[in-house]
C-alpha positions in Angstrom: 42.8 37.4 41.5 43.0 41.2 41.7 43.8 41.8 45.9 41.2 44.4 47.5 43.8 47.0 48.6 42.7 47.4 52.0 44.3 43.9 52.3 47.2 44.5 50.4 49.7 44.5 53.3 47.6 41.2 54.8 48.5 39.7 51.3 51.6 40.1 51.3 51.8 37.6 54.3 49.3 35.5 53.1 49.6 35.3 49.4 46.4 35.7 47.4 45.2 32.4 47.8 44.7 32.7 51.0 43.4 36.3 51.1 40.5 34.1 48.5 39.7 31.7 51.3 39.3 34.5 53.9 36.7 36.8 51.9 35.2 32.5 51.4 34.9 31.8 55.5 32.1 33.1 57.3 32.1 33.6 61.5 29.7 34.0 63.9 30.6 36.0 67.1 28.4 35.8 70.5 29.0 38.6 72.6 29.9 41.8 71.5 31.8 43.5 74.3 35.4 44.1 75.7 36.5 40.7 74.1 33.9 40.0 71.1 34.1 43.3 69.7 37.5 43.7 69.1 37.9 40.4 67.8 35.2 41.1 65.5 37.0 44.5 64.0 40.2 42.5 63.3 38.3 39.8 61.6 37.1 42.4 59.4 40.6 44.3 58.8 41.1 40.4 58.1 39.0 39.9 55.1 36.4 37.9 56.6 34.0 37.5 54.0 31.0 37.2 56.2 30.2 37.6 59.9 27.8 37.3 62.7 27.5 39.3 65.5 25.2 38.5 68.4 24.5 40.6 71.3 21.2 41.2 73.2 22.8 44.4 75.2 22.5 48.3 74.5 25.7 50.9 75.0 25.9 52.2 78.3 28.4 54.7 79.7 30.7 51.6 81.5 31.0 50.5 78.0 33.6 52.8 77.1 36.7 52.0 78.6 36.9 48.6 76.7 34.1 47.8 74.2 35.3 48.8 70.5 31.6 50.4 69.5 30.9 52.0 72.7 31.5 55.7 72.5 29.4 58.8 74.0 27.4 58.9 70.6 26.0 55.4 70.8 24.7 55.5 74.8 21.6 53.4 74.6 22.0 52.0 71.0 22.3 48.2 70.4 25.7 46.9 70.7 25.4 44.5 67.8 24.1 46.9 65.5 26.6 49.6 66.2 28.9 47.3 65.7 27.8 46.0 62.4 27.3 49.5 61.1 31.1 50.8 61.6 32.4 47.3 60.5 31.1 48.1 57.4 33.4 51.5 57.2 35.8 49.1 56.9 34.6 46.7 54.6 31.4 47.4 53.1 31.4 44.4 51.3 31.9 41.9 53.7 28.5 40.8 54.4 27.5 41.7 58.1 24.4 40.7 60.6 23.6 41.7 63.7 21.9 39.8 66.0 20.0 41.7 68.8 19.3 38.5 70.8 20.4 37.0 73.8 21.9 33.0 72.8 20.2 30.3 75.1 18.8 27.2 74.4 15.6 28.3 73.3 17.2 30.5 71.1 19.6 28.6 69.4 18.6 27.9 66.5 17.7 31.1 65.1 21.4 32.1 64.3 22.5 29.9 62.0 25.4 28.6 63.7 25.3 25.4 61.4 26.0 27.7 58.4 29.4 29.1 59.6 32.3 27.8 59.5 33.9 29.4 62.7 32.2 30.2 65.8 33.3 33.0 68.7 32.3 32.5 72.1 32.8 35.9 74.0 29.5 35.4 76.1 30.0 36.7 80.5 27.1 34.5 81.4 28.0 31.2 82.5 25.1 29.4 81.9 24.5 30.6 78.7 28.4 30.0 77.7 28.1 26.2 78.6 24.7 26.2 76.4 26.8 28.0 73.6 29.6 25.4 74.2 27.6 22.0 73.8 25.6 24.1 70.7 28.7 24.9 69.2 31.0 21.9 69.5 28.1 20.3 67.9 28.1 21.7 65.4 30.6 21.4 62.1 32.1 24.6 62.5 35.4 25.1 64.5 34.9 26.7 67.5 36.9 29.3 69.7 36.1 30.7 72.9 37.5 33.1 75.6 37.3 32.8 79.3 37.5 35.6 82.0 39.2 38.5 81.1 37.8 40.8 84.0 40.3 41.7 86.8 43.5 41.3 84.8 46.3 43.9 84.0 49.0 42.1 81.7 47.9 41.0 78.7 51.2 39.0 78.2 49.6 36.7 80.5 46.8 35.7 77.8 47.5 32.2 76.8 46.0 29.5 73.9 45.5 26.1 75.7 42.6 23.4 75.5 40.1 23.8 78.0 40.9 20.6 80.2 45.1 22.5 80.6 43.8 25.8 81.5 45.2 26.6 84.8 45.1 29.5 86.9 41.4 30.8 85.5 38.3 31.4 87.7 36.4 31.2 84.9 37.7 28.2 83.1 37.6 26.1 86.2 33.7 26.7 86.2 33.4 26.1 82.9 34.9 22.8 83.3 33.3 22.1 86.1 29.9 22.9 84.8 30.5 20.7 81.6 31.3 17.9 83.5 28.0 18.1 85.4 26.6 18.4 81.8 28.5 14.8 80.6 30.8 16.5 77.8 33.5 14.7 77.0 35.0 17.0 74.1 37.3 19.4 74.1 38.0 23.0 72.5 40.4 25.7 71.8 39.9 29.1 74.7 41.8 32.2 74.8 42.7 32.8 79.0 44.6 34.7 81.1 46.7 32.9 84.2 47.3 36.5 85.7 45.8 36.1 89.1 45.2 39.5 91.2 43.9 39.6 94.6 39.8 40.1 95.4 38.6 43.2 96.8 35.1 42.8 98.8 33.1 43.6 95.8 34.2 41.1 93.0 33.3 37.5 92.2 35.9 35.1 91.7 35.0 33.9 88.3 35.1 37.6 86.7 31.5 36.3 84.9 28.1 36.5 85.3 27.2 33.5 87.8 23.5 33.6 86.7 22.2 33.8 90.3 20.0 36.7 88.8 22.0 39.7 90.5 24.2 41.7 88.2 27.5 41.3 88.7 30.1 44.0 88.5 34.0 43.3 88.1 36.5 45.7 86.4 38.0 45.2 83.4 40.6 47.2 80.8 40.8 47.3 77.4 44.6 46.6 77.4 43.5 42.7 78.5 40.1 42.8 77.0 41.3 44.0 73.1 43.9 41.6 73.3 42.1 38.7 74.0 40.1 39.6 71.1 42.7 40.1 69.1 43.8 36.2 69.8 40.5 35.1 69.0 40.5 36.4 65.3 44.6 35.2 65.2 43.0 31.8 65.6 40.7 32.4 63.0 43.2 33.7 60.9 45.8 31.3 61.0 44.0 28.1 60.5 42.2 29.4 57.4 45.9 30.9 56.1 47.5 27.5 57.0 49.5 29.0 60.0 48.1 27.7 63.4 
């Protein structure tokens, strides 16, 4: 096998054979912001040979401080899009869609989820994650997802944990408490912080969309956000180079 040499350094960690199985995998990314963006860069610099990025949301000026694609060129372009087109600086032969769509239940089915063999959940909206999360753990594909990242400072507090052991996460306490409404008895890999900082009058507790129909505004920073994607892909990573 003659080794690309943007992944020459990657190789020599992996060994070729493993470097083959990457450009082989495909993934499928839903939500392309503070947390789905960055994961999906690194998967790239990874050698993912194929990827799926799906996000129904345009760059606006908030953007910036954490979403990888978001700069003060791309105000009012779609996310997804962007994204796709500067992951292909990178690699322009990794094969790269971009899905400008929201994921629900009445559009599930037009992504393809059953054709990849790893899928990201990076999605704020709660009711849309749990949709994602009964959809996805469905499916045959091995399936990551992250839970709040908003309001947190120290990314040395991100942790790897099965859903039902997540403590200490707004998020992932509503997410398990929303899947138990649901029935699901399964269980699946997240990416969570247990960093608790105190609520000021104009935050929600779960750092998510709540899906009451009022937007929802909490603050986030890249130095949590790019992390968390970062241990997305690293899950990705390993188990297809035989290290997780």
């Amino acid at each position: 096998m003659s080794v690309n040499p943007i992944f020459g350094r990657l190789a020599l960690i992996t060994g070729e054979e493993a470097l083959e199985k990457l450009s082989r995998a495909s993934v499928l990314i839903f939500g392309a912001g503070g947390v789905g963006s960055w994961c999906a860069e690194a998967l790239v610099r990874c050698g993912i040979g194929k990827i799926g990025i799906v996000d129904s949301d345009t760059v606006c000026a908030s953007n910036i401080n954490r979403q990888l694609q978001a700069t003060t060129l791309t105000l009012g372009l779609p996310k997804a899009e962007v994204l796709r087109q500067r992951l292909l600086q990178i690699n322009p032969e990794c094969e790269i869609a971009a899905f400008n769509q929201m994921f629900c239940r009445q559009t599930s089915n037009i992504f393809g989820i059953e054709k990849h063999d790893y899928i990201i959940d990076a999605i704020d909206s709660l009711g849309c994650k749990l949709d994602l999360i009964e959809t996805a753990c469905a499916a045959s594909g091995k399936f990551f997802s992250s839970m709040g990242m908003a309001r947190k400072m120290d990314p040395s507090r991100i942790k790897i944990a099965q859903i039902w052991q997540t403590t200490a996460c707004p998020l992932a306490r509503l997410v398990r408490q929303g899947l138990r409404k649901r029935g699901f008895c399964g269980s699946f890999t997240v990416v969570y912080s247990d960093e608790v900082i105190p609520m000021t009058h104009n935050q929600t507790e779960s750092g998510t969309a709540a899906d009451t129909g009022k937007k929802t505004i909490n603050g986030s920073a890249v130095t949590v956000t790019a992390p968390a994607g970062m241990f997305l892909a690293s899950l990705v990573l390993r188990d297809i180079t035989g290290h997780l």
